[in-house]
C-alpha positions as a Markdown table, in Angstrom:
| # | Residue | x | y | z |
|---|---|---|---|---|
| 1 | Unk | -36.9 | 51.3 | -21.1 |
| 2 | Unk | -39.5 | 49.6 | -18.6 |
| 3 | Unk | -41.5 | 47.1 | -19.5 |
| 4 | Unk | -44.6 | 48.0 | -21.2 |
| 5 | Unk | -47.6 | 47.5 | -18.3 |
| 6 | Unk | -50.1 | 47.1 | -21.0 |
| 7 | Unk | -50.9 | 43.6 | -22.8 |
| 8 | Unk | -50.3 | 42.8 | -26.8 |
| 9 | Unk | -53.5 | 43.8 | -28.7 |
| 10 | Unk | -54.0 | 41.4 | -31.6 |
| 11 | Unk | -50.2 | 40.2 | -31.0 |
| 12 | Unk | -48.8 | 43.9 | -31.4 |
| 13 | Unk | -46.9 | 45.4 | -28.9 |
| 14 | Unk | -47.9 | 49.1 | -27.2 |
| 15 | Unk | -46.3 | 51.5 | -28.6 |
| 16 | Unk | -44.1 | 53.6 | -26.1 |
| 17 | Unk | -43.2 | 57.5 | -26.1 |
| 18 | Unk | -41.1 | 58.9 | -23.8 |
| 19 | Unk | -41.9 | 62.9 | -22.4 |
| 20 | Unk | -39.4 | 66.0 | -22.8 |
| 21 | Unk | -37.6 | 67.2 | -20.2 |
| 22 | Unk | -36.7 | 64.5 | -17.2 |
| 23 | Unk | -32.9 | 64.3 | -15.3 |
| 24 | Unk | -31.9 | 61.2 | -17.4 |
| 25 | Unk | -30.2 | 61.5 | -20.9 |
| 26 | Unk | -32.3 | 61.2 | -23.6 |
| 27 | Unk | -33.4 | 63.0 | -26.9 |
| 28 | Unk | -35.7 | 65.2 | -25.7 |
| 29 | Unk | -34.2 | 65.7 | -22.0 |
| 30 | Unk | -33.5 | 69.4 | -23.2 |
| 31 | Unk | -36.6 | 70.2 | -23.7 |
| 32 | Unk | -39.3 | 71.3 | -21.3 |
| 33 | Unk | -42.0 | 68.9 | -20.4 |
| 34 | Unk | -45.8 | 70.5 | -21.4 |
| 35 | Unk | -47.6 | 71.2 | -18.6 |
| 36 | Unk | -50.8 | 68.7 | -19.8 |
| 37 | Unk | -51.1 | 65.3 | -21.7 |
| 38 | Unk | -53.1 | 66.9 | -24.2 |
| 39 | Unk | -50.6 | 69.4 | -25.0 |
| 40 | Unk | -47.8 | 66.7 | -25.3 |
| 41 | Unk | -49.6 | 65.2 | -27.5 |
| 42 | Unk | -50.6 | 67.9 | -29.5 |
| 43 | Unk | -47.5 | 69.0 | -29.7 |
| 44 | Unk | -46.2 | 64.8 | -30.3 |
| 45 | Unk | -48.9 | 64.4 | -32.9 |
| 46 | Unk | -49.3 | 67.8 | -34.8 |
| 47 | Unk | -51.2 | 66.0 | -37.7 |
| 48 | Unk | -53.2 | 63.7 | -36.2 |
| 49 | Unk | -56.7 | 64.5 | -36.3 |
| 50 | Unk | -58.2 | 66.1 | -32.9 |
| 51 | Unk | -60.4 | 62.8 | -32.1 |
| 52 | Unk | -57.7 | 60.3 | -33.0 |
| 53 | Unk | -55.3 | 62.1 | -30.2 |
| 54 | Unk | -58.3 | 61.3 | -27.7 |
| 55 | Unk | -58.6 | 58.8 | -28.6 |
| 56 | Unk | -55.0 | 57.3 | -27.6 |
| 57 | Unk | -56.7 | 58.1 | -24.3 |
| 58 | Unk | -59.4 | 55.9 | -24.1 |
| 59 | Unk | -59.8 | 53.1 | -21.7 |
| 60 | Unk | -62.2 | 50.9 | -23.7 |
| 61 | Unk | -63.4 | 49.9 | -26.7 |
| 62 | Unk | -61.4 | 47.7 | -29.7 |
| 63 | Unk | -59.9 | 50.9 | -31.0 |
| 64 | Unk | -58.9 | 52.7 | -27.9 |
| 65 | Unk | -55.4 | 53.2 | -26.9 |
| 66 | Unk | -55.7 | 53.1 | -23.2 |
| 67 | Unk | -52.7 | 55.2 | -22.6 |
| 68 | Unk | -51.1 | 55.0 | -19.1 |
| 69 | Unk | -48.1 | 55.8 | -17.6 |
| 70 | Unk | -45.2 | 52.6 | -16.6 |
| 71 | Unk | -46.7 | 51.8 | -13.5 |
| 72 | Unk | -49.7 | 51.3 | -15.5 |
| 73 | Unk | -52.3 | 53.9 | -14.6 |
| 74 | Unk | -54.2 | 55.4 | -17.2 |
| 75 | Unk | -54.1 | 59.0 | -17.9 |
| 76 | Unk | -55.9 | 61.6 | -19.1 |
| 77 | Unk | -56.1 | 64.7 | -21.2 |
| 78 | Unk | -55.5 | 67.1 | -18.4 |
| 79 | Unk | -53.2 | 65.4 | -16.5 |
| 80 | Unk | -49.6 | 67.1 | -15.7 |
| 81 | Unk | -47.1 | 65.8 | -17.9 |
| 82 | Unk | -43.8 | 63.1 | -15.6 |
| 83 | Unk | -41.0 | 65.1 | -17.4 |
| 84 | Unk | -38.6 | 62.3 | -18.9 |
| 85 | Unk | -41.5 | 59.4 | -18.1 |
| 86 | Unk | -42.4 | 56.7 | -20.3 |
| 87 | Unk | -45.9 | 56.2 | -21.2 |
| 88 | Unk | -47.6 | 53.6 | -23.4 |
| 89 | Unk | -50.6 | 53.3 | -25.9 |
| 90 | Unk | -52.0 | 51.2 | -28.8 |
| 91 | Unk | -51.5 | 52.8 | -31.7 |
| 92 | Unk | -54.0 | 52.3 | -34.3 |
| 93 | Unk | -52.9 | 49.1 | -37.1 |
| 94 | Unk | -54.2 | 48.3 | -40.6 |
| 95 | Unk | -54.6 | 45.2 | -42.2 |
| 96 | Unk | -52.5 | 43.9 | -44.1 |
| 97 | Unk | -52.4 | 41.6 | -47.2 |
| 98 | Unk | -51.2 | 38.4 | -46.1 |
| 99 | Unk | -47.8 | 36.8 | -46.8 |
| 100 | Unk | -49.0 | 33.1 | -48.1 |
| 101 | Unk | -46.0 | 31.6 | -46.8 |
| 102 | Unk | -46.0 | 29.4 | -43.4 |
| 103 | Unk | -43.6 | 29.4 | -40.3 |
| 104 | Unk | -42.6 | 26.2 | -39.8 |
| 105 | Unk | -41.7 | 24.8 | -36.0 |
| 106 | Unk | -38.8 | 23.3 | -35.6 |
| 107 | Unk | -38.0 | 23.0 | -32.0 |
| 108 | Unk | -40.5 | 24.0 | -28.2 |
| 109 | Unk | -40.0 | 23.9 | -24.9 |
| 110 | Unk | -40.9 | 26.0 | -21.7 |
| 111 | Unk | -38.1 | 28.5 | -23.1 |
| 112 | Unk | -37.4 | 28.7 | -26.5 |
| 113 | Unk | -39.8 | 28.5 | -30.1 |
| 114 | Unk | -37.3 | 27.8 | -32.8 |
| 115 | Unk | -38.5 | 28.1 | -36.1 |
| 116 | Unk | -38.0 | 28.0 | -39.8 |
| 117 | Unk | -38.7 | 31.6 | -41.3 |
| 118 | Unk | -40.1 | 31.5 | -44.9 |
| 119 | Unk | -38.5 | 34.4 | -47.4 |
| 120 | Unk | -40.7 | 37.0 | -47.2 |
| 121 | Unk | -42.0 | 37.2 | -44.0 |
| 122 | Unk | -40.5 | 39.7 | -41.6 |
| 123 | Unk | -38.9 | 38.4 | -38.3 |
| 124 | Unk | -40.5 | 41.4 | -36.2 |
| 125 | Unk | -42.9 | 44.6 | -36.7 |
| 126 | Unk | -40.9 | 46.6 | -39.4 |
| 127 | Unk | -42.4 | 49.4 | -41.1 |
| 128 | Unk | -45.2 | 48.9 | -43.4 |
| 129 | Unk | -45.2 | 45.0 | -41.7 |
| 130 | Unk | -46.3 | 44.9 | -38.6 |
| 131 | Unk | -49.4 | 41.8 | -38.7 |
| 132 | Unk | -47.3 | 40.6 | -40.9 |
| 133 | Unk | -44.1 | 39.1 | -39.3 |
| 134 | Unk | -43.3 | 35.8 | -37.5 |
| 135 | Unk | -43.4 | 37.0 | -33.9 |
| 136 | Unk | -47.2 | 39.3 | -34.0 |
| 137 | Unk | -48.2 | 35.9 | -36.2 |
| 138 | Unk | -46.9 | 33.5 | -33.8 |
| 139 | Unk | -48.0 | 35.8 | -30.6 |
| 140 | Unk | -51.7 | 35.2 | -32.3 |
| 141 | Unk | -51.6 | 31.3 | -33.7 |
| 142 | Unk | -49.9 | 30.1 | -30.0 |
| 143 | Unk | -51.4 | 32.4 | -27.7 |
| 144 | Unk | -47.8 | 33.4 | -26.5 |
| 145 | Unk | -48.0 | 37.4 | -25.7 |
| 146 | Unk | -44.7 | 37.8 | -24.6 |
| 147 | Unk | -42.8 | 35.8 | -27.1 |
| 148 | Unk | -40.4 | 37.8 | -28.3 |
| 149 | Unk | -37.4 | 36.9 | -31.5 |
| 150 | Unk | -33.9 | 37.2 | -29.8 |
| 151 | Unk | -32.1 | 37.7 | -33.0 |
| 152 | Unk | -32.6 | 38.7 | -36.7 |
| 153 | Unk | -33.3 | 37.8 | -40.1 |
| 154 | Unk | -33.4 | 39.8 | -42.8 |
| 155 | Unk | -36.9 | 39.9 | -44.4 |
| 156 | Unk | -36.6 | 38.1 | -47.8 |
| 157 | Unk | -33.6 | 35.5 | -45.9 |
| 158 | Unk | -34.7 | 32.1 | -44.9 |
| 159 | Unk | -34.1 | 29.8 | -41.7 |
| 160 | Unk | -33.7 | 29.2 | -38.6 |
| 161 | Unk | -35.0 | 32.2 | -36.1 |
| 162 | Unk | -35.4 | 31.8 | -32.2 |
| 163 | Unk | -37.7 | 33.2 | -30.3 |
| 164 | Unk | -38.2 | 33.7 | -26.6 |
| 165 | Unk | -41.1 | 32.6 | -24.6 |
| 166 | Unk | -40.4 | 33.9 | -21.0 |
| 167 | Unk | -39.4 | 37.8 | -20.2 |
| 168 | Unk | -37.7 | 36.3 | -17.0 |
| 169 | Unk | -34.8 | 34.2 | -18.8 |
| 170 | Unk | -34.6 | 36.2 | -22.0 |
| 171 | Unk | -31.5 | 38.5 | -21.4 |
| 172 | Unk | -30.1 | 35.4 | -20.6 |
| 173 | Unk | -30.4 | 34.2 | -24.1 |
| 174 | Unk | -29.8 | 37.6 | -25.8 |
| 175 | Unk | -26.6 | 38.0 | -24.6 |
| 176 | Unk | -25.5 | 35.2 | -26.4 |
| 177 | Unk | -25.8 | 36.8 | -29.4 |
| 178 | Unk | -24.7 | 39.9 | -28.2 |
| 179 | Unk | -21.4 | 38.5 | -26.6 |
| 180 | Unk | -21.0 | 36.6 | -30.0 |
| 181 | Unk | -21.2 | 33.1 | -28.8 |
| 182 | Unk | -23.5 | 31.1 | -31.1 |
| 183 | Unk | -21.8 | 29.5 | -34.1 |
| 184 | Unk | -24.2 | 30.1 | -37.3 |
| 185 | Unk | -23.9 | 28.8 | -40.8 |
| 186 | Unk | -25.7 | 29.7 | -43.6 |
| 187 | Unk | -26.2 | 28.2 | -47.2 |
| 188 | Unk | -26.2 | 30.1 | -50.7 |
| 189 | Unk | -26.9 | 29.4 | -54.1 |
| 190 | Unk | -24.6 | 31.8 | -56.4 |
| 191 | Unk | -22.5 | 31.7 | -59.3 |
| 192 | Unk | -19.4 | 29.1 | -59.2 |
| 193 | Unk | -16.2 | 30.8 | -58.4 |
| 194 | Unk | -13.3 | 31.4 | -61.0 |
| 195 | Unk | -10.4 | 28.9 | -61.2 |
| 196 | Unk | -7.9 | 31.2 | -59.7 |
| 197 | Unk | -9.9 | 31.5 | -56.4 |
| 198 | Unk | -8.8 | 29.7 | -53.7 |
| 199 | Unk | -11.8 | 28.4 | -51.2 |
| 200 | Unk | -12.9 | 28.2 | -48.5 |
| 201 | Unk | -11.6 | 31.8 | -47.5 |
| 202 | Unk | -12.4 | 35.0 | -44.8 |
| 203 | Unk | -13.2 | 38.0 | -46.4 |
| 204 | Unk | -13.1 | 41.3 | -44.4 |
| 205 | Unk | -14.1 | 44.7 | -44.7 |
| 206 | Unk | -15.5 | 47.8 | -43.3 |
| 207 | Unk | -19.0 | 47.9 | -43.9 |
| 208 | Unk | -21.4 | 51.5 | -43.7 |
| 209 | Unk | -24.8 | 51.7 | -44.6 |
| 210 | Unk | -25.5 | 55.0 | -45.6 |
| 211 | Unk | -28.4 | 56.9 | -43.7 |
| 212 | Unk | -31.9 | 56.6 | -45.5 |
| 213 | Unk | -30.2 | 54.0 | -48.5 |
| 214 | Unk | -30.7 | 50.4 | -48.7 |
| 215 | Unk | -27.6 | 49.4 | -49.7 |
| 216 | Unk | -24.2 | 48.4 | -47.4 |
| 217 | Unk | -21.0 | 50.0 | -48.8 |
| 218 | Unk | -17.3 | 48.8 | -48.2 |
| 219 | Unk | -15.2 | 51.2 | -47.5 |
| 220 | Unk | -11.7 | 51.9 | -46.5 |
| 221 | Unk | -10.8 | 51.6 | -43.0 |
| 222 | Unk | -10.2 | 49.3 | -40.5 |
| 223 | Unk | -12.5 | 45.9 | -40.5 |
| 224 | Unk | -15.8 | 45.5 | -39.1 |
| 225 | Unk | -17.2 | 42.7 | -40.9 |
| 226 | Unk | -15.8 | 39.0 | -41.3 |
| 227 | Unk | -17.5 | 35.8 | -42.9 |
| 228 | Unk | -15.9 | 32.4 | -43.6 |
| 229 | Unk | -17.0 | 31.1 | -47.1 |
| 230 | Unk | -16.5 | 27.8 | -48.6 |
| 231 | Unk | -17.6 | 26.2 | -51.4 |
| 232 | Unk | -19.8 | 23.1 | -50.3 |
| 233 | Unk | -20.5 | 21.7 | -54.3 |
| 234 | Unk | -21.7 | 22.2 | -57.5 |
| 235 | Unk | -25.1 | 22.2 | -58.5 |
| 236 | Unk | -28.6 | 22.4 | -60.7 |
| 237 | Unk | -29.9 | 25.4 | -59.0 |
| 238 | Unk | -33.7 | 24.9 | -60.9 |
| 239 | Unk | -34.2 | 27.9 | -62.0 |
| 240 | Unk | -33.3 | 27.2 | -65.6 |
| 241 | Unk | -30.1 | 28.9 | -65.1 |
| 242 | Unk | -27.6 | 25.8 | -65.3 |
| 243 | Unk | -24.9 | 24.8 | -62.4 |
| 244 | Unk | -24.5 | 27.1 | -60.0 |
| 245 | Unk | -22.2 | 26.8 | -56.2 |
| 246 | Unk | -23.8 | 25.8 | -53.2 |
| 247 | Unk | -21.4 | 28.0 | -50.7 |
| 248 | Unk | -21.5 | 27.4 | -46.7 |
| 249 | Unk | -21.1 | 30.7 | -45.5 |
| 250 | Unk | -20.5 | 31.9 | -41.4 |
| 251 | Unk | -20.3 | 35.1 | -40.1 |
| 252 | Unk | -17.7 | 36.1 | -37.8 |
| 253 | Unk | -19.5 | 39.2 | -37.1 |
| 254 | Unk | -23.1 | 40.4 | -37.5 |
| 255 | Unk | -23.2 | 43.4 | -39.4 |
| 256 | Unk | -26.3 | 44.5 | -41.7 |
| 257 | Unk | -26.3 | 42.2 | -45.1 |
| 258 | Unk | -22.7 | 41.3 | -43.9 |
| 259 | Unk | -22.6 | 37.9 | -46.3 |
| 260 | Unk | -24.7 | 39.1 | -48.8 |
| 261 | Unk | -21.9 | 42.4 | -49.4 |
| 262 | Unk | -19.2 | 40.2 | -49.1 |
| 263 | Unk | -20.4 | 37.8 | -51.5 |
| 264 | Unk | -21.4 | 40.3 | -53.9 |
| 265 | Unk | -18.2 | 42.1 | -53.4 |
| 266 | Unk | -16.2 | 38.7 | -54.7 |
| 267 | Unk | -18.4 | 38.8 | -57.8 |
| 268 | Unk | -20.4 | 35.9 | -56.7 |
| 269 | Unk | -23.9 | 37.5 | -55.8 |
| 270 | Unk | -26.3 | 35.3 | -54.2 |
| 271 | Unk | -29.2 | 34.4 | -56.5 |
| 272 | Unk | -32.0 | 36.6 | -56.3 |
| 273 | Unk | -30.6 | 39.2 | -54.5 |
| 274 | Unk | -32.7 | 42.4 | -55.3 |
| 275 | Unk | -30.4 | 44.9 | -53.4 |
| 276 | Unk | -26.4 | 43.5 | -54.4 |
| 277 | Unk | -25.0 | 44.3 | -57.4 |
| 278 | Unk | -28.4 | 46.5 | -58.2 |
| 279 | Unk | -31.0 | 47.6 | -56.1 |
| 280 | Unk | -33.9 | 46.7 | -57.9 |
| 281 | Unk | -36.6 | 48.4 | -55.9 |
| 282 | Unk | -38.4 | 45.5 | -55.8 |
| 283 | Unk | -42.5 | 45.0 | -54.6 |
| 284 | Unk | -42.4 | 43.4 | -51.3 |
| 285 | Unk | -45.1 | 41.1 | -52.9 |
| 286 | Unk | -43.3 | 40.1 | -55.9 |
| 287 | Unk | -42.9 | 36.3 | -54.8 |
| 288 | Unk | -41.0 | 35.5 | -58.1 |
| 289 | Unk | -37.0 | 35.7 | -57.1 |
| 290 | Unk | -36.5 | 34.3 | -53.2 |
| 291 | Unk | -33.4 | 35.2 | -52.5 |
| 292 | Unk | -31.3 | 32.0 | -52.7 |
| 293 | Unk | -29.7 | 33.0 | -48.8 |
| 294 | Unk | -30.8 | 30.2 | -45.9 |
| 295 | Unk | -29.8 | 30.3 | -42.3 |
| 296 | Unk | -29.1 | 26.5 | -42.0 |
| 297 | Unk | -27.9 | 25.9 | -38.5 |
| 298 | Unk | -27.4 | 27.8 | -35.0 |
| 299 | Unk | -26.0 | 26.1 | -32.0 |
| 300 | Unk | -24.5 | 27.5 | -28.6 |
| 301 | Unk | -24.7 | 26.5 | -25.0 |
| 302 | Unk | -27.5 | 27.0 | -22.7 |
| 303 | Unk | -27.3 | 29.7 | -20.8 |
| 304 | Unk | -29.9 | 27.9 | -18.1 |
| 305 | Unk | -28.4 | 24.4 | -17.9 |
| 306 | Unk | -25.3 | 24.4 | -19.6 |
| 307 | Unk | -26.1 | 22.1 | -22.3 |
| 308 | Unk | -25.3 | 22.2 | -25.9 |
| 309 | Unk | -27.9 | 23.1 | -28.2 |
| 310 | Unk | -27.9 | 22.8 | -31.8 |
| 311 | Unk | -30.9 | 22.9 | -34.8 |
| 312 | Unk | -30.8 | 22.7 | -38.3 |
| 313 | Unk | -33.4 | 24.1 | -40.6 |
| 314 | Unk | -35.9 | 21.9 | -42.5 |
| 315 | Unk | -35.8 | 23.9 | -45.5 |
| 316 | Unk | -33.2 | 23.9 | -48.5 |
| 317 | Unk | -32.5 | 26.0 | -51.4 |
| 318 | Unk | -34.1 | 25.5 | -54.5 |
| 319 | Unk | -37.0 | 23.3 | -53.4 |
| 320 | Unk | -40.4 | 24.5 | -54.3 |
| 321 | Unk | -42.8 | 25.0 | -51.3 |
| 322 | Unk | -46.1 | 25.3 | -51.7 |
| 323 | Unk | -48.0 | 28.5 | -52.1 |
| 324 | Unk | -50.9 | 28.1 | -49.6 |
| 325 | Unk | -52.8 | 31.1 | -51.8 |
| 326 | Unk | -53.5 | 28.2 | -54.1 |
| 327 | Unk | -51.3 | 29.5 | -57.5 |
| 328 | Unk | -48.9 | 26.8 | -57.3 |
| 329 | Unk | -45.1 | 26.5 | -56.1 |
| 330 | Unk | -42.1 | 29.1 | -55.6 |
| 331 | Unk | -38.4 | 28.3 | -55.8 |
| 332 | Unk | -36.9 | 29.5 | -52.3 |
């Protein structure tokens, strides 16, 4: 997909929307390409009220979507349609209620923002959180438009995320992660193992998430999932629940909720899990139960210089930040 010509509004990204029809491969390539705008997007938009699709199309103004095509020229209703083209807009956002937790900076240069992600706070626009994630947050607090995270975290996982600062070097960095060469540990807080296990250990698996479920299942079949755990030491875990095992953990591979499956799957779930052994449903703003899963350390070399690079996370498991909101401390 091109690069979108239009700016971040507010820190979001424009949405982009591809036509019907086209010579290139893609869902809709089958189909023909309406003749108009306005009947693409009629047909795009079915229940969207007939001012909101017109207004996708205008050029100015705080809510106006000032569509255009990739090379950047706007369009209008009645223009013919570039079968297969991409085109971009600004969708329309809500507010949202704020998550009262704080990113914390751990590392800047003219490349890279690595930071410490709080539990609850999305890396990246996902569903009902799109204000509310590290990068639109950080886009807005450091004036950064195009920063952009190169990896993952789960939502209610803390640690260490990176983010990119320049569109010119950042495919660079990516494929670090793609071509699996950046060593990551994380740290857990979950039950202590029986006597008869032997630790540290790699557990593998075949892992599927199901389509529209939440949880990862193991299944039979050839691996597709491998973590290293060890057991770092025995501990007060503070949350009234006696000694507990701080466990290193390092995926091998980086499949959804990999360490969190496995774990679960040796009967040692990681504290505060509210998806493994039961998925709880939980309110995304029920702070109560931080899952007790940190991503301590990532290090690889630079793809730019060469050099090795390697951060640690400032936070650790069981210590109470502070609520900003006011209403005292949590247990992450």
């Amino acid at each position: 997909m091109p690069r979108s010509p239009l700016p971040p509004r507010e820190g979001i990204s424009a949405t982009s929307l591809r036509a019907p029809g086209g010579k290139a491969t893609h869902d809709k390539s089958h189909l023909p390409a309406p003749k108009t705008i306005g009947r693409w997007l009629e047909s795009e938009f079915p229940e969207a009220a007939a001012d909101d699709r017109r207004r996708l199309l205008e050029q100015t103004g705080a809510e106006a979507g000032q569509m255009c095509d990739m090379h950047g020229r706007p369009v209008t209703w009645d223009d013919p349609v570039e079968p297969g083209g991409f085109y971009f807009f600004h969708r329309p956002v809500p507010p949202e209620e704020r998550i009262p937790f704080e990113v914390g900076v751990v590392f800047e240069d003219e490349e890279l923002l690595v930071v410490d992600k709080p539990h609850f706070l999305a890396s990246t626009p996902n569903g009902r959180f799109v204000r509310e994630c590290v990068v639109t947050r950080l886009r807005v607090d450091r004036d950064l438009p195009d920063l952009v995270a190169i990896h993952r975290l789960d939502r209610i996982t803390a640690g260490l995320l990176i983010l990119s600062k320049r569109p010119e070097t950042r495919g660079r960095y990516q494929r670090l992660f793609q071509d699996r060469r950046v060593a990551k540990t994380y740290r857990a807080l979950a039950p202590m193992p029986p006597i008869d296990m032997e630790l540290p250990l790699v557990k593998e698996s075949r892992l599927v998430k199901p389509r529209g479920g939440r949880q990862v299942n193991e299944v039979e079949g050839e691996s597709n999932a491998f973590s290293r755990i060890g057991l770092l030491r025995e501990r007060e875990a503070g949350f009234g629940t006696g000694a507990v095992g701080e466990y290193g953990l390092e995926p091998l591979t980086g499949r959804t909720h990999q360490l969190r499956v496995h774990m679960n799957s040796l009967g040692l779930p990681i504290l505060g899990d509210p998806v493994y052994p039961v998925d709880l449903a939980p309110d995304p703003y029920d702070f109560d139960s931080p899952l007790q899963l940190l991503a301590a350390s990532i290090g690889f070399d630079d793809p730019l210089t060469g050099r090795e690079r390697h951060f640690e996370s400032e936070l650790r498991l069981g210590e109470p930040p502070q609520d900003p909101t006011g209403h005292g401390s949590l247990e992450i």
